[in-house]
C-alpha positions, 0 to 999 in steps of 0.5 A: 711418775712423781708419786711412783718416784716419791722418796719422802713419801709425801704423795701418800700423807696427801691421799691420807689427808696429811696434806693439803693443796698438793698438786695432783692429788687434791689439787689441779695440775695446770701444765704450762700452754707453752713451755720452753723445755721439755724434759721426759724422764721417762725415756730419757737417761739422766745424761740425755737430760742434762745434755737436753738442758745444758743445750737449750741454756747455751741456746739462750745465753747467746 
């Protein structure tokens, strides 16, 4: 999804070697064991999103 949505085309210069340690190409991607929010763009609209995250803010602010 990042590399299909890279504007700057820096997923491209990395497979080229034009950069180095980017993660997902040349470095590992370590997702997180237990993330506080989860947010699939994918499936999710833009506004389904922001609601998602405006929610779990108001959650933990009190």
């Amino acid at each position: 999804v990042c590399e299909k949505r890279d504007p700057k085309g820096l997923y491209k210069k990395a497979r080229a070697g034009e950069i180095k340690n980017f993660t997902g190409i040349d470095s590992p991607y370590q997702p997180p064991e237990h993330p506080e929010l989860v947010i699939d763009t994918v499936t999710l609209t833009l506004e389904q999103a922001a609601d998602k995250i405006i929610g779990y803010l108001e959650a933990i602010s009190g």
